[in-house]
C-alpha positions, 0 to 999 in steps of 0.5 A: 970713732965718734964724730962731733956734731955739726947740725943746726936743730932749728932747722924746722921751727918758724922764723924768728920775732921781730928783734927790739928796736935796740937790735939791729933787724936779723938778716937771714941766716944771722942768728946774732946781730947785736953780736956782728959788730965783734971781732971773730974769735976763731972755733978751736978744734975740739980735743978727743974728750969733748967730742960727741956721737952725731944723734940718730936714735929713733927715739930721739926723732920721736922725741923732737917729733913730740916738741914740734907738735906741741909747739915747744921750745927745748933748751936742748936746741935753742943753746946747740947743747952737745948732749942733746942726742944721748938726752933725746935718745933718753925722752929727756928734754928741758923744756924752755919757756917764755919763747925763744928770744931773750932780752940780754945778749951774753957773750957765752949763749946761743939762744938769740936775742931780741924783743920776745912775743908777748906770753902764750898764755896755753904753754904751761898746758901744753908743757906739762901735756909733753911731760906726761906723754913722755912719761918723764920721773923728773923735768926740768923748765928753763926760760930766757930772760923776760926783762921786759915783763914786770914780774921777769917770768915769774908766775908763767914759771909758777903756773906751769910748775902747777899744770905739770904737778896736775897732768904728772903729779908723779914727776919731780921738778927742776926749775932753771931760772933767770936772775928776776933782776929789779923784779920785786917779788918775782922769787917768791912766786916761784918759790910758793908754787914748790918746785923740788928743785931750783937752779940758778947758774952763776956760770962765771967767776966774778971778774968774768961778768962784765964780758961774759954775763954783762947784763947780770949781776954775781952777787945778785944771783948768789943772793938769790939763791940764799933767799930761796933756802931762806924761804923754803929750805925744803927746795934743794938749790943748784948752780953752774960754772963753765969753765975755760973762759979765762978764770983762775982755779983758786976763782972757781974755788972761791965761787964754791966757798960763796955757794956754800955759803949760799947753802946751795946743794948742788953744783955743776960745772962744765967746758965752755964750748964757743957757739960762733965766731961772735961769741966769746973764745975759748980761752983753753980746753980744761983737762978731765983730771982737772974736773975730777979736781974740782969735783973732789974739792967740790964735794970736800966743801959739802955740796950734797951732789958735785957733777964736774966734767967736760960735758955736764951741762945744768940739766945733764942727767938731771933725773938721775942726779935728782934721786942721788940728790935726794938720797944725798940728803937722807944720808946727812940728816940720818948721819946727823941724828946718830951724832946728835944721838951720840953725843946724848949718851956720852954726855949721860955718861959722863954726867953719870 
């Protein structure tokens, strides 16, 4: 029987940096002050459809061993992903950049907040030196907020997109980016240097935003991704929903509709799992026929890749879901050809 996972893979990093002056100091073993002031929303016990086998693979030890000796920091970890030990088992992580304190404190995420350390200036380099020791086909980089830089994080993204094309000129890249709000010119930096992938997760229905993702803005993140297509329309784009925060479904479906829009390609959404007592609640458990729904409407409303069940989470077999990506695409450019081609004839024809 599979047993749900119960362990902090912190355990061995080094202490924390100094929080900003607007956060209160961390006392030991609190990982969220500027969340301590909430009042505690009782963990519900997990239904049978979430729970996930404790890791214990040798190749996810060797895989953490890797992360701890070049001194990376894996979303996998800092977010308490469920998936984190079939991932691992796999050699696949996502790498998060930028440390490992983010400027905002959303009411959903687990990685701590605070003031961050200036930027290592050797991360990219010792990034793309793990991805080519693991020998990965397709990585993806994430970030925690950088308000305080000018540029958001921008070219720290770029010039590690460029570091892992020298030391794995074979990988394909993801990107998980912040929103660069108030960042003027910060997108494009990212966008020039060609990842073959950037995702941007919505995470949340508008109405939503105030309480779960405060520091952000819906339409901000959707503009975003529209001007990534507009640039490079070559980039596939992506984003994410959690669900079981208390939104409505006909909210999730017009959120799809807005994506569209939007031309983003692929969509992910999975269960909101609550880190701590502090963080947000979960407002129910939705059912994995209530995933496949999503998903057939999903894929009905023309994404290109749909993943929507109770575990998928951004990265969650982002290599894999690349080349169906890709195939996806091929398929719809060649379908539209032959229909170009199709119309061509009959339209001699009847000229004819």
């Amino acid at each position: 029987m599979a047993t749900r996972i119960e362990i902090d893979h912190r355990t061995t990093r080094a202490a924390p940096q100094a929080p900003a002056e607007a956060v209160p100091a961390r006392p030991e073993g609190l990982r969220h002050p500027e969340k301590a002031h909430r009042p505690d929303n009782p963990i519900q016990r997990k239904p049978a459809w979430i729970r996930v086998r404790a890791p214990n693979s040798p190749v996810y030890h060797e895989t953490r061993a890797l992360m701890r000796d070049n001194r990376l920091t894996t979303v996998c970890e800092e977010a308490a992903c469920p998936n984190i030990g079939e991932c691992w088992s796999q050699r696949h992580a996502t790498m998060m950049i930028m440390g490992e304190t983010c400027t905002r404190a959303c009411s959903f995420c687990n990685v701590a907040t605070g003031l961050p350390k200036a930027l290592d200036a050797d991360e990219p380099r010792r990034v793309a030196d793990a991805v080519a020791k693991l020998g990965l086909r397709h990585v993806v980089v994430t970030s925690v907020d950088r308000d305080d830089l000018a540029d958001g994080g921008a070219r720290h993204f770029a010039e590690t997109i460029r570091a892992i094309r020298a030391a794995a000129p074979g990988t394909t890249i993801e990107v998980l980016t912040p929103d660069f709000l108030r960042k003027e010119g910060a997108l494009e930096v990212v966008v020039e240097a060609r990842p073959d992938v950037f995702n941007h997760n919505l995470e949340t229905v508008p109405k939503l935003y105030p309480t779960i993702r405060p520091g952000a803005r819906y339409y901000h993140s959707l503009r975003l991704l529209d001007r990534v297509k507009q640039q490079d329309p070559s980039i596939f784009t992506k984003s994410g929903l959690m669900v079981g925060l208390g939104e409505a479904r006909i909210e999730v479906l017009q959120v799809m509709d807005d994506l569209r829009s939007a031309e983003v390609d692929f969509l992910t959404i999975g269960q909101y799992l609550q880190p701590t007592v502090k963080h947000a609640a979960v407002d129910r458990f939705v059912t994995p026929e209530e995933f496949e729904d999503y998903a057939r409407m999903a894929r009905g409303k023309g994404f290109l890749l749909v993943s929507a069940t109770p575990l998928t989470r951004s990265s969650y077999h982002a290599d894999r879901d690349f080349v169906a990506l890709r195939s996806a695409r091929e398929d719809r450019l060649r379908s539209a050809r032959e229909e170009r081609l199709r119309s061509a004839r009959e339209a001699g024809l009847a000229a004819a």
